[in-house]
C-alpha positions, 0 to 999 in steps of 0.5 A, a space after each residue: 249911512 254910507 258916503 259916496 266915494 268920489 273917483 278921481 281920475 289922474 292922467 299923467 305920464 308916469 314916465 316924467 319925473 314931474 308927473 311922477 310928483 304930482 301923483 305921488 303929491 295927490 297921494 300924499 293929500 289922500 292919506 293925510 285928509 283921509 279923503 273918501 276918493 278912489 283913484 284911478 290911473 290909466 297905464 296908457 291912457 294915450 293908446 285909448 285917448 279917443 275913448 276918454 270920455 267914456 272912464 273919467 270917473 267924477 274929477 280928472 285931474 290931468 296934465 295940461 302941457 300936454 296939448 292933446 290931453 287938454 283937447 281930449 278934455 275939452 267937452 267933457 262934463 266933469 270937473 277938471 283940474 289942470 296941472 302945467 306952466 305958467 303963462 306970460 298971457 291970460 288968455 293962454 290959461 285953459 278953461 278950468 280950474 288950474 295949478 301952474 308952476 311958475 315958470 318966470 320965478 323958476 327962471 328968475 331964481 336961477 338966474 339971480 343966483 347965478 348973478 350973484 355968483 359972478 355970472 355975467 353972460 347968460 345963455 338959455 337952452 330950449 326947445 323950438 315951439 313946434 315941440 309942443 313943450 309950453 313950459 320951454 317957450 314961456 321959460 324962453 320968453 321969461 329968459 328974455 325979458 330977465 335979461 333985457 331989464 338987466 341990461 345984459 346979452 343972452 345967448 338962446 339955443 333952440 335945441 331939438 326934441 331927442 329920442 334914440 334915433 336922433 340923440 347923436 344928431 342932437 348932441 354934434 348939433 349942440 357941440 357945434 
């Protein structure tokens, strides 16, 4: 008797490196537990956003920093699962099942090494909150309070989102 294949949707942005990871982590659980799963990812999924609900297949995992993906799937009546940052608040996880990268301990590791190595003036490069990046304004905040609970002066720089057209604007705007 035959199972049924299930059909996992992935909707990443191939184009990030860690998008790029997830996927390839997703494909490396389906050759090691030899999963009954079809996988299908959308080339350009955004172009068709809208339309989502119509090709989800039986599970989406999906990234959930992107805030237009998670509305997308927001009354869709398939299990999802999120991947993205981490969140200071509860209340900021979204609905469904979820993995998040922990950005205070990525933030804390960094920071203790370079306490350890004899840094004692510590700034943090982000990007403003009106970029949509989450994960920069939850790294911002853990920034902060690493730096206030060790008694030392951190210097924060909200940088700009860079594409081709403002790249140089960006670049004279950090040097300044």
């Amino acid at each position: 008797m035959f199972t049924k294949r299930h059909r996992i949707t992935l909707l990443f942005n191939a184009n990030k490196a860690y998008d790029r990871q997830v996927v390839e982590g997703v494909g490396e659980y389906l050759q090691a537990s030899q999963s009954e799963w079809d996988i299908f990812i959308e080339e350009d999924f955004r172009a068709r956003i809208d339309k989502i609900k119509d090709w989800l297949g039986d599970v989406v995992i999906a990234d959930f920093d992107d805030k237009q993906i998670e509305q997308a799937l927001a009354d869709v009546d398939v299990p999802i699962v999120g991947v993205g940052g981490s969140y200071h608040l509860a209340e900021s996880y979204p609905p469904v099942h979820y993995i998040a990268t922990d950005n205070y301990a990525l933030v804390e590791s960094a920071f203790l090494h370079l306490k350890e190595k004899g840094v004692n003036r510590f700034s943090f490069y982000g990007l403003p909150e009106s970029s949509g990046k989450r994960w920069a304004t939850e790294r911002e905040y853990a920034f902060r309070q690493l730096v206030a609970e060790e008694k030392y002066r951190g210097v924060v720089y909200q940088g700009l989102e860079t594409a081709p057209e403002n790249w140089q604007h960006a670049q004279n705007r950090l040097a300044d």
